[in-house]
N, C-alpha and C positions, 0 to 999 in steps of 0.2 A: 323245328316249327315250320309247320307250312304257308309259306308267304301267298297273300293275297296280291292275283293277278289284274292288273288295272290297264287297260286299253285307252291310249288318248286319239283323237280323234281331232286334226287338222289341217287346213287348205295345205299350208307349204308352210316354210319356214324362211319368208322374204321378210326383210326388216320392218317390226312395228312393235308397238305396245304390248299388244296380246301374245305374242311371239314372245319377245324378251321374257314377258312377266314367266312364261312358258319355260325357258330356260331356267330362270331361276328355281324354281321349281323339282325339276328334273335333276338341276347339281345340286338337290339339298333335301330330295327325301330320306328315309327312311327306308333304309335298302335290308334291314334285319324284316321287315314288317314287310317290304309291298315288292315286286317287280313290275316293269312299268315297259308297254310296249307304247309307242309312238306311229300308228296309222298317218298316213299323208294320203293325200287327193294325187298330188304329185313332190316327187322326192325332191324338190329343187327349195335353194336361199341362201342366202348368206351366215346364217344362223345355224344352220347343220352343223356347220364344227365347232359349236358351244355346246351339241349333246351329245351327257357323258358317252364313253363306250360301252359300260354295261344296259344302257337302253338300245332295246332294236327298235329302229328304224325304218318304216317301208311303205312305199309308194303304190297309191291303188291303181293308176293308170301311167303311163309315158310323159316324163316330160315334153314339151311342146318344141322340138328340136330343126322344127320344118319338113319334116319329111312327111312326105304326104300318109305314108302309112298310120305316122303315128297323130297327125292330124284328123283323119276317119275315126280310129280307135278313140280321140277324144270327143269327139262332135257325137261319135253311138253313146258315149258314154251316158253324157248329158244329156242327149234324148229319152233313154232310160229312166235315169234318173228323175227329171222331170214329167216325166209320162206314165213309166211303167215302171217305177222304182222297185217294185217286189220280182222283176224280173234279174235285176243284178245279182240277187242272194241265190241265184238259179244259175249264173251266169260269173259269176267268182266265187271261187273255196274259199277267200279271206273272210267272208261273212257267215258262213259256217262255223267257223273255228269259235270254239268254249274261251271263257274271259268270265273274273268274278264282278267286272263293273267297268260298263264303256259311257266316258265321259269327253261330251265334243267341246271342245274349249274355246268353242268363238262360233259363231251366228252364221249363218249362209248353210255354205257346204256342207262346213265339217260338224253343220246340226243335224241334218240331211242322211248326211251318211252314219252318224252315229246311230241313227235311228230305225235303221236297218239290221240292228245287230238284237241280239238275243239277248234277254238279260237283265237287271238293274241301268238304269241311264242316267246321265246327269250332262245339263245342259247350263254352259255358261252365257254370259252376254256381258260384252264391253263395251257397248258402246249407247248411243241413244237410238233406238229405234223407229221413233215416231219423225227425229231432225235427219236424221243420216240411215234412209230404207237401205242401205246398200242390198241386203240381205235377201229382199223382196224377189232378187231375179232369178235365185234361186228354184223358185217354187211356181207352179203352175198357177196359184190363185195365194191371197192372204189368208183365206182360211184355209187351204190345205196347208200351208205355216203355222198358222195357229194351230191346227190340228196334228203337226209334228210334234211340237211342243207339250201336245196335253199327254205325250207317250215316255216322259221322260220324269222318273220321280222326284227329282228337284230340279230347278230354274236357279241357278247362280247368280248374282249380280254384282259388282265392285263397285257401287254405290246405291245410296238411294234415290236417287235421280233418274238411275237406268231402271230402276225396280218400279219406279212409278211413270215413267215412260214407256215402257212394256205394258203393264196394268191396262193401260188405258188403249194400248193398240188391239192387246189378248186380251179382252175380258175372259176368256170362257176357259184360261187355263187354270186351273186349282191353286191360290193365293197362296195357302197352306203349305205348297212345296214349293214357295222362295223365301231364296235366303240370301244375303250380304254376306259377300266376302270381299275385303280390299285385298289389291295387290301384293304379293311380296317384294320386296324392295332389300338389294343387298347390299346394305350404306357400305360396307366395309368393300366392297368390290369397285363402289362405284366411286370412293377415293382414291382408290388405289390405281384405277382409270385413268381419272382425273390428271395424275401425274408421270402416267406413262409418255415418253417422245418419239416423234418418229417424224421421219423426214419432211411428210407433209405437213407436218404439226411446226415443227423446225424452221420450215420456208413460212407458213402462214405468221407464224409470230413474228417474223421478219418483216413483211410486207404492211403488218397490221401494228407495228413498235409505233408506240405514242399516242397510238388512237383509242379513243373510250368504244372499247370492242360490242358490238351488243349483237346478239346470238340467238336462233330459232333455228329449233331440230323439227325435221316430220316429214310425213309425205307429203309430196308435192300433187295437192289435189285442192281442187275449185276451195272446198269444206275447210280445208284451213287459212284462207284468204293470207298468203302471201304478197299477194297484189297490193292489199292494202298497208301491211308494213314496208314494203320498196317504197309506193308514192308518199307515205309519210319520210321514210329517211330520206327521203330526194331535199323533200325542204327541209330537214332538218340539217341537211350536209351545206346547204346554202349560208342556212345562219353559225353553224357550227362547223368549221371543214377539219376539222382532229377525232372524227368519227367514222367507225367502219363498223358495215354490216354482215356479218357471216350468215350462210344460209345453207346446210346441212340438210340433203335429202335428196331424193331420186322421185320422179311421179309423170305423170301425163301434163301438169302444167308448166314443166322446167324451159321448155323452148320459150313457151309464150312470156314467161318471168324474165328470163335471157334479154326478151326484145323490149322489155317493158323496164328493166333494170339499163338496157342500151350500154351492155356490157363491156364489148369494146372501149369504154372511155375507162378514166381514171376518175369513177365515182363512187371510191369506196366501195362497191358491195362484191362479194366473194360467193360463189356458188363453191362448194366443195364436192357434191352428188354424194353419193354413198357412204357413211361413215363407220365399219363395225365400231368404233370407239368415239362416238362423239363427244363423252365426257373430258377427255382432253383439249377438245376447242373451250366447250361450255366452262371448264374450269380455269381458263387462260380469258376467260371475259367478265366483262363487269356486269352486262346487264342480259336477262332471259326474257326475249317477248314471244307470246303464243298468242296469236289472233284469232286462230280457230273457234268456228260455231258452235261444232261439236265435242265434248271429250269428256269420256266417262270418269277413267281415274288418271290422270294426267302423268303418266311417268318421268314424263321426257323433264314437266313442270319441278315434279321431285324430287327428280335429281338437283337440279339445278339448284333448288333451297337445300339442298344438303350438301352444295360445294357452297354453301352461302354466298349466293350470286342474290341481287335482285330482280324480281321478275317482276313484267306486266304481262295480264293474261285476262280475256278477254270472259267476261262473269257468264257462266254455263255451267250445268249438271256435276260435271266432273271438277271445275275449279270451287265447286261451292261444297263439295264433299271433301276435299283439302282442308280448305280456309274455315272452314266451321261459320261460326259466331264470330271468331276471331276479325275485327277491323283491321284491314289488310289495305295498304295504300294504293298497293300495287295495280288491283282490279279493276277494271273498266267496262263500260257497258257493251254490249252484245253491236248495237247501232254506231257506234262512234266512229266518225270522219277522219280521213289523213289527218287533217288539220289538227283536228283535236288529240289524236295521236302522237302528234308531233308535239304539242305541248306538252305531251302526259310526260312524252320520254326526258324534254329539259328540265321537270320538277322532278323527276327522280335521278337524273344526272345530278342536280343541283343538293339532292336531299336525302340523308343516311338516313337507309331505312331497315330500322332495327327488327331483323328473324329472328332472334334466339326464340322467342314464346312461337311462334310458328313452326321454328326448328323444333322445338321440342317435342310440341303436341303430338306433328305429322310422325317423327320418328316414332312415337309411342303409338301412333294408329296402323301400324303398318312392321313391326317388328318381325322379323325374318321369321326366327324360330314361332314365334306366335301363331303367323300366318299358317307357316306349312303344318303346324300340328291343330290348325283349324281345318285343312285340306284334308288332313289323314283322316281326322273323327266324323267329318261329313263321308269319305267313302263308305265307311267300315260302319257308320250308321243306316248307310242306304240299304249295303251290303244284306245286313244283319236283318232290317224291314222285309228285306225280300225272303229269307230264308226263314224269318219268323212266320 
């Protein structure tokens, strides 16, 4: 049988949502049915050695290594791109090359560049669009974005909050070719994380023995206001000093967190930077907070209700697509103050707050095999539209 060839299309493979989800993915298709190549913008992240070896792998430009050579070759790049895009397929053999179906798995670039190829397209989107433009600098103007998008036979979305946040930025893209798909989630991997050890993990439970641990994974960017859960545990450490804050992740705001956490002292809070396994902290703690604005489908959040942790998570697109209907005690408004933060976290220190019904639902919304064989029947229907 002849396997259907499928082209993915993304920035890099630096740690995030869309990445992970990405991984998961890649170690759990269907390798009798599909071969699967992996396009990059640039071949760099922490994440490359989570894809399998029968996926290739390859970089459209240099990584960014300082050398001035390969700093020109990235700046024409982007010029290109943004300017004279139809000049790159003139200008690299990789956009020549035949493919049964190229699919850019995240907004910006790797929509950009998929867009460039020949063929059936499919375009995902993780995130909110209208709260978090990251995606915008991309492109020369909004409507040459929009007008990328109207080139692509479906629009993907991992909830309905992004699909209606897109809507309203793209009116002019065809309704008709979007579709919801939530993430894959591999509960089975992500316990078995959970309980892996290692040294750092080792020292950390050491330093943090006694303390009610409470835990937030993510980039360190403006968008997820880590600032504001530091100045809440600052008072909250005053009234309660048997508490510590872990704080997992790498970003542009880690200095200024650094100075504003005034880490030098002994105030509890823990920067750890980078973690390929954070599930190992997150399952060694009591409580998960996520402050962030923006979040389309919450993985990091996921997780953490499937090591049955309690979480507070700040009420947005991606937490209301979790949480359903379901009354969740957890949840807090988008506005809300240190202060009030600070109190949200001592009534749920104080108060056993019962997932099972939350456990349940979200496992049932997000089921592994489920997902990925939603993934196959969207290619192989696109597929199919086009050749019909």
């Amino acid at each position: 049988m002849t396997k259907v060839r499928v082209r993915i299309v993304m920035q890099n493979l630096k740690f995030g949502g869309a990445e992970k989800t990405l991984c998961t993915f890649l170690q759990n298709f269907n390798r009798e049915k599909f071969e699967i190549e992996l396009i990059l913008h640039t071949k760099e992240g922490s994440l490359l050695k989570e894809i399998p070896t029968d996926v290739k792998v390859r970089g459209v430009v240099p990584v960014d290594d300082g050398s001035l050579i390969h700093k020109i070759r990235r700046s024409f790049f982007f010029k290109l791109l943004k300017k004279f895009p139809r000049m790159l397929i003139k200008t690299n053999s990789i956009f020549s090359e035949k493919c049964d179906l190229t699919v850019a798995y995240m907004e910006g670039i790797s929509t950009e560049l998929a867009s460039l190829f020949e063929g059936p397209k499919i375009a995902w989107i993780h995130t909110d669009m209208a709260k978090n433009p990251w995606a915008d600098k991309f492109y020369s103007s909004i409507d040459k974005e929009e007008q990328t998008y109207t080139q692509f036979n479906r629009v993907v979305f991992v909830s309905a909050g992004s699909k209606e946040s897109f809507i309203n930025k793209f009116s002019k893209v065809n309704q008709l070719k979007e579709v919801i798909l939530h993430n894959p989630i591999d509960e089975v991997d992500v316990t078995r994380k959970s309980k892996e050890k290692s040294i750092d993990v080792t020292e950390w439970l050491k330093v943090t023995n006694d303390t009610y641990r409470i835990i937030t994974v993510g980039r360190l960017d403006p968008i997820k206001r880590i600032d504001l859960l530091i100045k809440s545990f600052i008072k909250l450490k005053k009234i309660q000093p048997n508490v510590s804050l872990t704080i997992i992740g790498d970003g542009s705001e880690l200095k200024k967190l650094k100075k504003l956490a005034n880490i030098y002292l002994d105030n509890g809070i823990y920067f750890t930077g980078f973690k390929s396994n954070p599930q190992a902290y997150v399952g060694n703690s009591e409580l998960f907070v996520s402050t962030s604005l923006v979040e389309s489908y919450p993985t990091a959040i996921i997780e953490a209700i499937l090591l049955k942790k309690a979480v507070i998570a700040t009420n947005n697109i991606g937490v209301r697509e979790v949480f359903g209907n379901y009354e969740y005690a957890g949840v807090v408004t988008e506005n809300i103050t240190s202060d009030e933060l600070t109190q949200f976290i001592r009534r749920v220190e104080k108060d056993s707050i019962n997932l099972n019904t939350t456990i349940n639902r979200i496992s049932l919304s997000f089921r592994l095999k489920v997902i990925i064989n939603q993934y196959e029947k969207l290619f192989l229907n696109v597929i199919g539209e086009q050749n019909g």
